[in-house]
C-alpha positions as CSV (number, residue, x, y, z in Angstrom):
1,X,70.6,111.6,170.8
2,X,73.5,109.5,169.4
3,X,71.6,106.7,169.8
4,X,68.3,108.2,167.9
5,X,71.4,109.4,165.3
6,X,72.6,105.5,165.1
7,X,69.5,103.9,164.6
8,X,68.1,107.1,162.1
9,X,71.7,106.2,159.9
10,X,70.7,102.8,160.4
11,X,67.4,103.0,159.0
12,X,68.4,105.2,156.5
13,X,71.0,102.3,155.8
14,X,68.5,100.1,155.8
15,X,66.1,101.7,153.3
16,X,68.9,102.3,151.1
17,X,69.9,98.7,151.4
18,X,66.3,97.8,150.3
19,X,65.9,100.3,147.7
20,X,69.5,99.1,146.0
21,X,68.6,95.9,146.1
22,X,65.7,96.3,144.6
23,X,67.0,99.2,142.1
24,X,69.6,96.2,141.6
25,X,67.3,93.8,141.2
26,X,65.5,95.5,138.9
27,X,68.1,97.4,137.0
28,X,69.6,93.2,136.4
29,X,66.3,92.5,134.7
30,X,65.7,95.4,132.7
31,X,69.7,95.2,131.2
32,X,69.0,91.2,130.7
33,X,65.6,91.4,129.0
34,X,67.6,94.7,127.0
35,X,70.6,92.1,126.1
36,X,68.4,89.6,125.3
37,X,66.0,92.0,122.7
38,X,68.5,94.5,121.3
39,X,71.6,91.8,121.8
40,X,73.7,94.6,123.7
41,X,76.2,94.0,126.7
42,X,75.6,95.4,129.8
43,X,79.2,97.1,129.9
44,X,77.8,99.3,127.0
45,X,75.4,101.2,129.5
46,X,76.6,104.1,130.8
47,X,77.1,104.5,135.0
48,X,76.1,106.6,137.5
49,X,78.1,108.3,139.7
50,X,76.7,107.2,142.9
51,X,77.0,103.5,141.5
52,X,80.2,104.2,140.4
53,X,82.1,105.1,144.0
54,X,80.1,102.5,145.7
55,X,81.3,99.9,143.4
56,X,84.8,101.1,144.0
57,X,84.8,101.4,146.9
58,X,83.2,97.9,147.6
59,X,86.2,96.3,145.1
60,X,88.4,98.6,147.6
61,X,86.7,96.6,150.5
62,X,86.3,100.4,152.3
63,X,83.1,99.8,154.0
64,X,83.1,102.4,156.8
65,X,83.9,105.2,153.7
66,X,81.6,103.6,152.1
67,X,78.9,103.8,154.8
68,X,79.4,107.0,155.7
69,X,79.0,108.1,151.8
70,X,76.1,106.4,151.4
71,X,74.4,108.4,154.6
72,X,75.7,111.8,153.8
73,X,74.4,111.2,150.0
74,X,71.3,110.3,151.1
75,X,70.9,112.7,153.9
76,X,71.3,115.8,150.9
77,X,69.2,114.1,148.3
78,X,66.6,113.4,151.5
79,X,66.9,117.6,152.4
80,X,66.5,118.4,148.6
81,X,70.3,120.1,148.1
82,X,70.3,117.7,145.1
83,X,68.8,114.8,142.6
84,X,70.6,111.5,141.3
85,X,69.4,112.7,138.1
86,X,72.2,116.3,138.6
87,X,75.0,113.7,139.3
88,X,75.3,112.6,135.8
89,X,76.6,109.5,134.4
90,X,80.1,108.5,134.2
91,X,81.5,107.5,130.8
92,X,82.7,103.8,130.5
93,X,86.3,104.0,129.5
94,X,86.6,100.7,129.1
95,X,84.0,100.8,126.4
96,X,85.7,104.1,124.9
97,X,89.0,102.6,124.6
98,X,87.6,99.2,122.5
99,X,85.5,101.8,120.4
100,X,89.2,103.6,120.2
101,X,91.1,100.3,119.4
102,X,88.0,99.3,117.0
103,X,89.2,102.6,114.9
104,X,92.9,102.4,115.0
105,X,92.9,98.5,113.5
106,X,90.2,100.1,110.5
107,X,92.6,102.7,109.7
108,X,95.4,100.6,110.3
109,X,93.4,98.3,107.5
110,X,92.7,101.6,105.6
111,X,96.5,102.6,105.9
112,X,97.7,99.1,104.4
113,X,95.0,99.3,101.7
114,X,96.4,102.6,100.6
115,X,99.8,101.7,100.8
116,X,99.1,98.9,98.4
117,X,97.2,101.3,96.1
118,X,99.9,103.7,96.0
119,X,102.6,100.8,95.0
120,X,100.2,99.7,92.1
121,X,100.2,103.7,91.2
122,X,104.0,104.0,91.7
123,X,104.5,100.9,89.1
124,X,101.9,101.7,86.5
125,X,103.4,105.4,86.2
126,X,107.2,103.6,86.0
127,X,105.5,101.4,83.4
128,X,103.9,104.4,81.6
129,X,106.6,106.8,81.7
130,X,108.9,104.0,80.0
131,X,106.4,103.7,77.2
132,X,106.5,107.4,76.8
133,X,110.1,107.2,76.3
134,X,109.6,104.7,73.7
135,X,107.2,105.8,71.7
136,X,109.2,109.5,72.0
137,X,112.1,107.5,70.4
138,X,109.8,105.8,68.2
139,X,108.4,109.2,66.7
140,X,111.5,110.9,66.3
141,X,112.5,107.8,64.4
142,X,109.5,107.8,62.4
143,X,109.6,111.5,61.7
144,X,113.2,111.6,60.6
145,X,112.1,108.8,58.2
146,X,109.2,111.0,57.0
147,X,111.2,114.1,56.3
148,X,113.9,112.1,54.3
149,X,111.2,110.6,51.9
150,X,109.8,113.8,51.7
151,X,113.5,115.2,50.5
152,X,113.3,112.3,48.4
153,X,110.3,112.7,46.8
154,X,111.6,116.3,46.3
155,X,114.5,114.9,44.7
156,X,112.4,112.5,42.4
157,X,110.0,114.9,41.5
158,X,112.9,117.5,40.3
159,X,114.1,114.6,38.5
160,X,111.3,113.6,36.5
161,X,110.5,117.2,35.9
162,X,113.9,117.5,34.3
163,X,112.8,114.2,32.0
164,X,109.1,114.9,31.3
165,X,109.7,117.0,27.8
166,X,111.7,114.9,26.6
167,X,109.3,111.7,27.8
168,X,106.7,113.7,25.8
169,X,108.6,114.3,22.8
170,X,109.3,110.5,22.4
171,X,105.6,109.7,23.3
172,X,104.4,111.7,20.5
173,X,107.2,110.4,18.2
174,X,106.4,106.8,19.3
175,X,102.5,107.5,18.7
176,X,103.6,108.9,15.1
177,X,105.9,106.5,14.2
178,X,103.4,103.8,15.2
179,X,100.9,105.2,13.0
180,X,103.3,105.7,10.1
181,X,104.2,101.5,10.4
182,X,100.0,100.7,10.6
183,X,99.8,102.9,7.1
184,X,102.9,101.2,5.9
185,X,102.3,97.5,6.8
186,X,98.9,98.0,4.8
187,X,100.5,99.7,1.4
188,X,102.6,96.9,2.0
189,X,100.1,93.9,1.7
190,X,98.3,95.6,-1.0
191,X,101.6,95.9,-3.1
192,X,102.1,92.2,-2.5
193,X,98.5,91.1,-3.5
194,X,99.3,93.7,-6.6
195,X,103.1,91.7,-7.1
196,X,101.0,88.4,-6.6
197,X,98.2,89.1,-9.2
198,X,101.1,90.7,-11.7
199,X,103.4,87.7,-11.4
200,X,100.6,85.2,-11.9
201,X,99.5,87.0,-14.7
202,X,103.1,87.2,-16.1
203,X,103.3,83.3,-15.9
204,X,100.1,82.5,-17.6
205,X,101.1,85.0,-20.3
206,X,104.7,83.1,-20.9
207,X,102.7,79.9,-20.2
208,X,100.5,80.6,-23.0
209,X,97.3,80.2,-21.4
210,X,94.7,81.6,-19.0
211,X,93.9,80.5,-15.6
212,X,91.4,82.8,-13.5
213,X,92.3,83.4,-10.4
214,X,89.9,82.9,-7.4
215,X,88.4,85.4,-5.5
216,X,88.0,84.9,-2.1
217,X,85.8,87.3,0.6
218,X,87.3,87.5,4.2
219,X,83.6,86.8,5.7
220,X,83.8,83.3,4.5
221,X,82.5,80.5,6.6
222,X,85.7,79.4,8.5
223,X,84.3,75.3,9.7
224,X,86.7,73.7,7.9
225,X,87.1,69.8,8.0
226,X,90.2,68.3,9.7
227,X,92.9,68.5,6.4
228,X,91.5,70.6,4.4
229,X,91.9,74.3,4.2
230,X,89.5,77.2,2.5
231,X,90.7,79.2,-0.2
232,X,91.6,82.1,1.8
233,X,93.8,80.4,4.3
234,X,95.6,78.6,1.3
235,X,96.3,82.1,-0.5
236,X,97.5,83.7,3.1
237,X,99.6,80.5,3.7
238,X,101.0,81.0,0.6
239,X,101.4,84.9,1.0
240,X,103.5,83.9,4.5
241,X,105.5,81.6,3.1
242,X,106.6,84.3,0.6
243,X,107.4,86.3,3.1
244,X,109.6,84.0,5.1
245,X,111.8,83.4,1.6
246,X,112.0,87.1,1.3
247,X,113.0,87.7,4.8
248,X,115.8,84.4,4.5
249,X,117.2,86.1,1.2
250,X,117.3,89.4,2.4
251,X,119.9,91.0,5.7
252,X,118.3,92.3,8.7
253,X,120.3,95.2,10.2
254,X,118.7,95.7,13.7
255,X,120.6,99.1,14.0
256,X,119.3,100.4,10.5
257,X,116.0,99.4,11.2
258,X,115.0,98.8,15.1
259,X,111.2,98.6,14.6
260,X,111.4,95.3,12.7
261,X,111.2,92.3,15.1
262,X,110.8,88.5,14.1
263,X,107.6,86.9,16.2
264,X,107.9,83.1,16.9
265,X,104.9,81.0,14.8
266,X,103.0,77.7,15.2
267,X,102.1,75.6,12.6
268,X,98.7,76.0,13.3
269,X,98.5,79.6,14.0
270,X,96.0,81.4,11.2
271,X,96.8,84.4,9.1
272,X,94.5,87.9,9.9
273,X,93.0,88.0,6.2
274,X,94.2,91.4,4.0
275,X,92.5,94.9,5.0
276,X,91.6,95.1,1.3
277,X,88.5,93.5,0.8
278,X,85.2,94.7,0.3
279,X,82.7,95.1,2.8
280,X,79.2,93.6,2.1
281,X,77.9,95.7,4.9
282,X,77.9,99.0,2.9
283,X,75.3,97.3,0.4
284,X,73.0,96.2,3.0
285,X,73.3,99.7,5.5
286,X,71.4,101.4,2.4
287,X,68.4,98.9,2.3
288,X,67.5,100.6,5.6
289,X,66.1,104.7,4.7
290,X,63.5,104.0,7.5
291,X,65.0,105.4,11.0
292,X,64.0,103.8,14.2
293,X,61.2,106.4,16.0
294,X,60.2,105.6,19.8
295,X,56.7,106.7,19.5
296,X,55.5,103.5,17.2
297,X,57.7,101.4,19.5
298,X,55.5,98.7,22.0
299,X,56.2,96.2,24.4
300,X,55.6,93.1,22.6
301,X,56.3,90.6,24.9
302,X,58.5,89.9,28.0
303,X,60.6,86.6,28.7
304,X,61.8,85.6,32.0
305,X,65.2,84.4,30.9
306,X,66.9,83.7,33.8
307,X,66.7,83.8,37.7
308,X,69.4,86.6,38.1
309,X,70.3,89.8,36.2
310,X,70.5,89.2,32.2
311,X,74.1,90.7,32.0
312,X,74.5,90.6,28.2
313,X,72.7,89.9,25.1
314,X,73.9,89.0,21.5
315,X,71.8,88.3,18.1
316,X,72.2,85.7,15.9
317,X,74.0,86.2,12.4
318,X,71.5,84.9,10.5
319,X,68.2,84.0,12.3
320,X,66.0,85.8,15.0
321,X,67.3,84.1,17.3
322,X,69.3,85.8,20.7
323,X,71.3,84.2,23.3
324,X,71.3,85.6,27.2
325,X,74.1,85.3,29.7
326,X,73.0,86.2,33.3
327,X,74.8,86.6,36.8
328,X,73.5,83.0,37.4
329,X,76.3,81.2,35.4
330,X,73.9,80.0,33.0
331,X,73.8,81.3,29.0
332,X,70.2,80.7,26.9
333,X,69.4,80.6,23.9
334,X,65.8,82.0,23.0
335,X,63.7,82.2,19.3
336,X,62.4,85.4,18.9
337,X,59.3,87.0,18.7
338,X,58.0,83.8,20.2
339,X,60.0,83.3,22.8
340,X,60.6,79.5,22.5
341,X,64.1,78.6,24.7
342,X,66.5,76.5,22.4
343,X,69.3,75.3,24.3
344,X,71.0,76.1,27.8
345,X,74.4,76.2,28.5
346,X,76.5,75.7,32.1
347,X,80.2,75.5,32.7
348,X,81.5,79.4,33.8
349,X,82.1,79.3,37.9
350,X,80.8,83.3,38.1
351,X,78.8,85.6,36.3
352,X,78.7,85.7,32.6
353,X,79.7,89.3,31.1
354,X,79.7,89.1,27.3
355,X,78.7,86.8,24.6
356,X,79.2,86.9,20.6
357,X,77.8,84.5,18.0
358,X,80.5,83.3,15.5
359,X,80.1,84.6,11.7
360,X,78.8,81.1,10.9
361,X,76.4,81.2,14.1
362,X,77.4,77.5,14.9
363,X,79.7,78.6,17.4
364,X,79.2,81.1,20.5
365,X,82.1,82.7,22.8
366,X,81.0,83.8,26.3
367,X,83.6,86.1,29.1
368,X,82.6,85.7,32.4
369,X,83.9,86.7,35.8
370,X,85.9,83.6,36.6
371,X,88.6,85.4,34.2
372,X,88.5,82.7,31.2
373,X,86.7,82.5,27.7
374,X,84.9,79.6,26.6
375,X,83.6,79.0,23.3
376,X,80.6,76.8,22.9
377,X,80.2,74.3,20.1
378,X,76.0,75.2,19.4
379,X,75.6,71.6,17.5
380,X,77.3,69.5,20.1
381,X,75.5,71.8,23.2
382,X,79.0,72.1,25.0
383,X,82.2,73.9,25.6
384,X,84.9,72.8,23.2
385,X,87.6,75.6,24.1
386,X,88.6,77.5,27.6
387,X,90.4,80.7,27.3
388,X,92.0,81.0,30.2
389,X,94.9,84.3,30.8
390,X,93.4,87.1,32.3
391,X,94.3,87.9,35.8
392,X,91.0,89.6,36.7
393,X,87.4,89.4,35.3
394,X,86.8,89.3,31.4
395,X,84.2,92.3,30.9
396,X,83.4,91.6,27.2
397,X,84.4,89.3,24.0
398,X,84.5,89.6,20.1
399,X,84.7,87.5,17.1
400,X,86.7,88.0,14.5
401,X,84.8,88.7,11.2
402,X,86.6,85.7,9.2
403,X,86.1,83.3,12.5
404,X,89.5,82.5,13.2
405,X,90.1,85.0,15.9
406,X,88.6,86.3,19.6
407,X,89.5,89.0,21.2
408,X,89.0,89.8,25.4
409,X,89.0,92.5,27.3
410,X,89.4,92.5,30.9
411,X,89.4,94.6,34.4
412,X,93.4,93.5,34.4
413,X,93.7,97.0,32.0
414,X,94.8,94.4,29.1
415,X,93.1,93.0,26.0
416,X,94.0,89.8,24.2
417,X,93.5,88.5,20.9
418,X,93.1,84.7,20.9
419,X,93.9,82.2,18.1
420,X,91.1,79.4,17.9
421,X,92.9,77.5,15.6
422,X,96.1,77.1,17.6
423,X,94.5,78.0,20.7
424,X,96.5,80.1,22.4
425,X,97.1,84.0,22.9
426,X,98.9,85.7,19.6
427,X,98.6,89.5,21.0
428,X,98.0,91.3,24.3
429,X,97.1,95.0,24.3
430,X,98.5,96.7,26.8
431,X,97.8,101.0,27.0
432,X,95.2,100.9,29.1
433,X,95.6,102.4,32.5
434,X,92.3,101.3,33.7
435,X,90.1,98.7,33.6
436,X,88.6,97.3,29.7
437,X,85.3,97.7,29.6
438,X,84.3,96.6,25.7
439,X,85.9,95.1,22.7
440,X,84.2,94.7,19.2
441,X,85.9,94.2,16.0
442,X,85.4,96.2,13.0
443,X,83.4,93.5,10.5
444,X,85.2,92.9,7.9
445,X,88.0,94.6,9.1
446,X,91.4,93.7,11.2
447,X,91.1,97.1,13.4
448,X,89.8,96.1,17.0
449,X,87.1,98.8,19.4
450,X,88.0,99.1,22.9
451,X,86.4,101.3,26.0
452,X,88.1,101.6,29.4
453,X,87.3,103.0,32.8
454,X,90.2,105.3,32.1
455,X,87.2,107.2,30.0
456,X,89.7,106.3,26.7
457,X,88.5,104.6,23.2
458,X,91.2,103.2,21.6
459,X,91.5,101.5,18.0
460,X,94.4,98.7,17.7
461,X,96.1,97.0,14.7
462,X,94.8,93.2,15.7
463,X,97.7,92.0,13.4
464,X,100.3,93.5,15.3
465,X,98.8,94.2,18.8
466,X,99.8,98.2,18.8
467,X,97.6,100.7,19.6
468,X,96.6,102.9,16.1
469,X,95.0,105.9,18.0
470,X,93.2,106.8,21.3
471,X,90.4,108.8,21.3
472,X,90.0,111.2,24.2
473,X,86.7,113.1,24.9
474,X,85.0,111.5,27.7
475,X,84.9,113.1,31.0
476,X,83.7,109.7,33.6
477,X,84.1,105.8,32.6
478,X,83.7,104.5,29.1
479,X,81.3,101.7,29.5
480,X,80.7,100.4,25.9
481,X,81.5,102.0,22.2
482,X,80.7,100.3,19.1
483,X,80.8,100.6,15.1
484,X,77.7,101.2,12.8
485,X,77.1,99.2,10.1
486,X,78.9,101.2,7.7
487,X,82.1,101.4,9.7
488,X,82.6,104.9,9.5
489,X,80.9,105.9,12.9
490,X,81.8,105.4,16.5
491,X,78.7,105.4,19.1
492,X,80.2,105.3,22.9
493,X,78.5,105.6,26.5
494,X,79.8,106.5,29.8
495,X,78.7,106.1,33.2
496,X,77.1,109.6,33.6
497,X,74.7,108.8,30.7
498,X,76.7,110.6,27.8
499,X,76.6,109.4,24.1
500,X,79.3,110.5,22.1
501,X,79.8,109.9,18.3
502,X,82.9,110.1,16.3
503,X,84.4,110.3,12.9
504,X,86.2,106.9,12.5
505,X,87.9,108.6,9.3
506,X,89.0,111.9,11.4
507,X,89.3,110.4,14.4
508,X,87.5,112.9,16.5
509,X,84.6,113.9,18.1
510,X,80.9,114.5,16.1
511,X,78.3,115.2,18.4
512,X,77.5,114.7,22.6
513,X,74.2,114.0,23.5
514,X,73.5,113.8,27.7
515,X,71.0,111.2,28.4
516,X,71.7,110.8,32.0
517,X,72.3,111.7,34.7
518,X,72.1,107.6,35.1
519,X,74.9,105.3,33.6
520,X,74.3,103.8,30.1
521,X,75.4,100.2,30.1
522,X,75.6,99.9,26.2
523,X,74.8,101.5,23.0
524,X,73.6,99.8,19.8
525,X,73.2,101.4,16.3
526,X,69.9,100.6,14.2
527,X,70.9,99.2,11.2
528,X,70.7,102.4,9.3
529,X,72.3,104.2,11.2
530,X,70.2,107.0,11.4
531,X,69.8,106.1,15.7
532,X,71.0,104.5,18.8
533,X,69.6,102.7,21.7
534,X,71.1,103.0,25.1
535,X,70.5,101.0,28.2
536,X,70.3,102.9,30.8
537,X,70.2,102.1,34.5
538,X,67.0,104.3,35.3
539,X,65.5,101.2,34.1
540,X,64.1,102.3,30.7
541,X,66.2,102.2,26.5
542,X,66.2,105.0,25.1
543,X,66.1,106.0,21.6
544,X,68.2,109.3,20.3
545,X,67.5,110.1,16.6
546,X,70.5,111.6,16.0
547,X,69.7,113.9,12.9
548,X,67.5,116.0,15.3
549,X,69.0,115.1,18.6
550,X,65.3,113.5,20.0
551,X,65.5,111.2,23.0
552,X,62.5,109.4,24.2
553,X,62.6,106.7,26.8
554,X,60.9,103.2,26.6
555,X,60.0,102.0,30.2
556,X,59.2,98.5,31.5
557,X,61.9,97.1,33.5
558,X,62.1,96.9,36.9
559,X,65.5,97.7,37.1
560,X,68.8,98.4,35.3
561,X,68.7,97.7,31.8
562,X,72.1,95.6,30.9
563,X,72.0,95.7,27.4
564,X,70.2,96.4,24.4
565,X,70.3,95.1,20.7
566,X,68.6,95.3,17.2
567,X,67.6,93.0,14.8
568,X,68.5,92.5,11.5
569,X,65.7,93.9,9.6
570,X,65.3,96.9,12.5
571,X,61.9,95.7,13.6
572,X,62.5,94.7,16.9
573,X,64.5,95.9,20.2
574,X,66.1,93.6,22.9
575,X,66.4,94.4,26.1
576,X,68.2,92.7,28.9
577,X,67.6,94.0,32.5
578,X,68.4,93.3,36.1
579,X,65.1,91.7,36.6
580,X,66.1,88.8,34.8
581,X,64.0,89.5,31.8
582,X,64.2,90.2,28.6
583,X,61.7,92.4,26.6
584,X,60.8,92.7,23.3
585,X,59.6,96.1,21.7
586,X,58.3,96.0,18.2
587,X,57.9,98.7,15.7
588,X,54.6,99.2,14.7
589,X,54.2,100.1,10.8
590,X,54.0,104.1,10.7
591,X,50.3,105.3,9.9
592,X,49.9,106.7,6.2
């Protein structure tokens, strides 16, 4: 029976032997095709526990234990107490622990990389909290600065306060006394033309015999010849020189009388003719009983002037003929109704803003942008003079009635009156706190028109370069303001569209007419006074008849219309425009 028992374990050994080996065999080739497809190592599969204690137990070199496990393992899964499959697997520790050490040198990694972080952190916040501090120190300083110029202010204010009445009793005194030296400088020359007339009388009478005296007109034609003088420069040279003896015979007392002041003169600076002479305007302002009336008005014809905006427009003294500055540096010269260009004229670096014929018309002054004045000699085709002063752009330039004299005004808040003949600046006009916007000269007249942005009209004494009055009214920017031909009326435009009038003689207001809401650009008086023209930005003129307050609009530009002007006999309207044109609009002869 032992024997039957020996060779039954033997068999069983056998068999087992054979089925491990094969197992084996095929468990090799299954976990080397597995390595070789999914690229896995065989210590990654898991063990069973029957493999397990016979490997041990092999490495152990226990072969009896070993044999007898084998049979009694066998012997129960042969009876059915048991399958492999209830033994389990046992886990790989090997594998566990480089899975474990696989972890700890990532978080190690992980640890580092946070340590790192938090050192950036810790520096930035040292960095940022010492900024803080600084710009805490910074505000407090810049807060006790703010509160001391606000005490300061305080103070100042208090200050002036305490100061203003009296500023404003001087003011007014100043303003007064200002006027009362205009009124007295001209009783003044007309007592010395009076004490001149008298004294030359007196010496033909004891001379025995009669010389007439010549009569001279301030509107004279001032091209004079190198040498030789006209007669009104003679009697004015004459007139000064009296003046200097009388001055050198008689004491100056600066403390009896501070307003006198001695000016330094050139020997060829020219004399402002007397404000006594008669104006020839008044004759010709009652020639013309037949108002302008905007319903007989027509387009007549349209010139394309120039490539860029016509900024400014100015008629001929004598002839129908208008020059044209523009934005493209150029001024033209252009026969009307025709429309025949005469001459072209290029020199000004910027935009023209003004131009002004001289009384002669052989001569034309142009402002422009590039701050100077140029006048233009019209027989030679070039620039013989460059005005040059201003410390921003020249809006807008005058002549003189007698020739001798242009006046400027300028976006510096200052207007100067130039002498041609000595070339140089005799006056600036400071009084303006904004920027000048026009400047026209009374004709005939020594008194000087200016508008400002500070929504002011003032009227100076050219002579002197003082300020006679300021006229207050306006409520937004003064854009141009001129004289009628008469001389007794004040047309002025703002940039809301509002026409004003006023009583040169009263110095105030006469009538307000809205024609906006757009800017007007300029204003022009028909020769009888009887109506204006604006130029309006809506693109259209329009026409107010100001004895019945009717404003009509005349449309044709494609744009803003720059300026507008009249002609001599008031049959035609100019108009200047954005477009680059210029249009002509001609009355038609009123129906019977």
């Amino acid at each position: 029976m032992e024997e039957a028992a020996g060779t039954e374990a033997s068999f069983c050994l056998q068999k087992v032997t054979i089925t491990d080996d094969s197992e084996d065999d095929y468990q090799h080739e299954e976990a080397l095709q597995s390595a070789l497809s999914s690229e896995k190592s065989v210590s990654e599969v898991p063990e069973t526990v029957d493999d397990f204690l016979c490997n041990f137990l092999v490495r152990l070199g226990m072969s009896r234990t070993l044999d007898c496990f084998q049979t009694e393992w066998y012997e129960l899964i042969e009876r059915g107490v048991f399958t492999a499959q209830d033994a389990g697997l046992v886990p790989t520790v090997y594998t566990r622990n480089q899975q474990l050490e696989t972890e700890n040198m990532h978080l190690k990694k992980d640890l580092e990389n946070y340590k790192l972080a938090a050192n950036k952190a810790k520096e930035a916040l040292l960095k940022m909290q010492k900024e803080r501090d600084f710009h805490r120190m910074h505000h407090k300083r810049v807060v006790q600065e703010k509160n001391k110029l606000i005490c300061d202010i305080k103070r100042l204010k208090t200050h002036y306060a305490s100061y203003e009445p009296v500023l404003k009793q001087l003011t007014e005194k100043y303003q007064s006394t200002l006027r009362q030296k205009m009124l007295t400088s001209l009783e003044r020359d007309r007592a010395v033309g009076q004490v001149t007339g008298l004294q030359a009388t007196l010496q033909n009478l004891e001379s025995g015999r009669s010389i007439q005296i010549p009569v001279t007109k301030a509107g004279h034609e001032c091209e004079r010849k190198k040498g030789l003088e006209g007669p009104t420069q003679k009697a004015l040279k004459e007139a000064r020189q009296q003046k200097i003896r009388d001055a050198e015979s008689s004491s100056y007392d600066p403390v009896k009388d501070p307003m006198k002041k001695t000016s330094k003169r050139y020997s060829k600076d020219s004399e402002f003719p007397v404000d006594n002479q008669v104006k020839p305007y008044l004759a010709c302002a009652k020639e013309y009983t037949q108002p302008l009336k905007s319903g007989v008005y027509r387009l007549s014809n349209t010139l394309k002037a120039h490539d860029l905006a016509v900024s400014c427009l100015a008629l001929h003294p004598r002839k129908n003929i208008v020059a044209t500055g523009s934005d493209d540096h150029f001024w033209k010269m252009w026969a009307f109704p025709n429309g025949n260009i005469i001459m072209t004229g290029e020199g000004h670096t910027d935009w023209l803003s003004g131009c002004c014929f001289h009384p002669s018309g052989t001569r034309l002054v142009t402002s422009s942008g590039d701050t100077t004045v140029r006048i233009w000699d019209l027989s030679k085709g070039k620039c013989i003079l460059t005005l040059g002063g201003h410390a921003h752009a020249v809006w807008d330039c005058s002549w003189h009635s007698c020739g001798d004299f242009v006046a400027s005004a300028s976006m510096d808040s200052t207007c100067k009156i130039w002498d041609v003949n000595s070339e140089r600046c005799q006056h600036t006009l400071h009084g303006h706190k904004d920027s000048v916007n026009s400047i026209e000269f009374l004709p005939f007249s020594n008194t000087a028109l200016t508008s400002s942005a500070d929504k002011t009209l003032s009227l100076w004494d050219a002579r002197m370069g003082l300020c006679a009055h300021t006229l207050h009214g306006h409520l937004h920017s003064c854009n141009h303001a001129t004289f009628n031909m008469k001389g007794d009326t004040i047309a002025s435009c703002d940039s809301c569209g509002v026409l004003k009038l006023w009583d040169v003689r009263k110095l105030g207001p006469v009538a307000s007419i809205e024609a906006g809401p757009h800017p007007a650009n300029q204003v022009v008086f028909e020769p009888s006074g009887r109506a204006v023209a604006l130029a309006s930005d809506d693109g259209t003129v329009k026409v107010v008849q100001l004895k019945s307050g009717q404003l009509s609009s005349l449309a044709g530009h494609e744009g803003e219309v720059h300026g507008v002007i009249s002609d001599h006999k008031a049959e035609h309207l100019l108009s200047g425009g954005a477009d680059g044109t210029v249009r002509l609009w001609t009355r038609e002869p009123a129906c019977r």
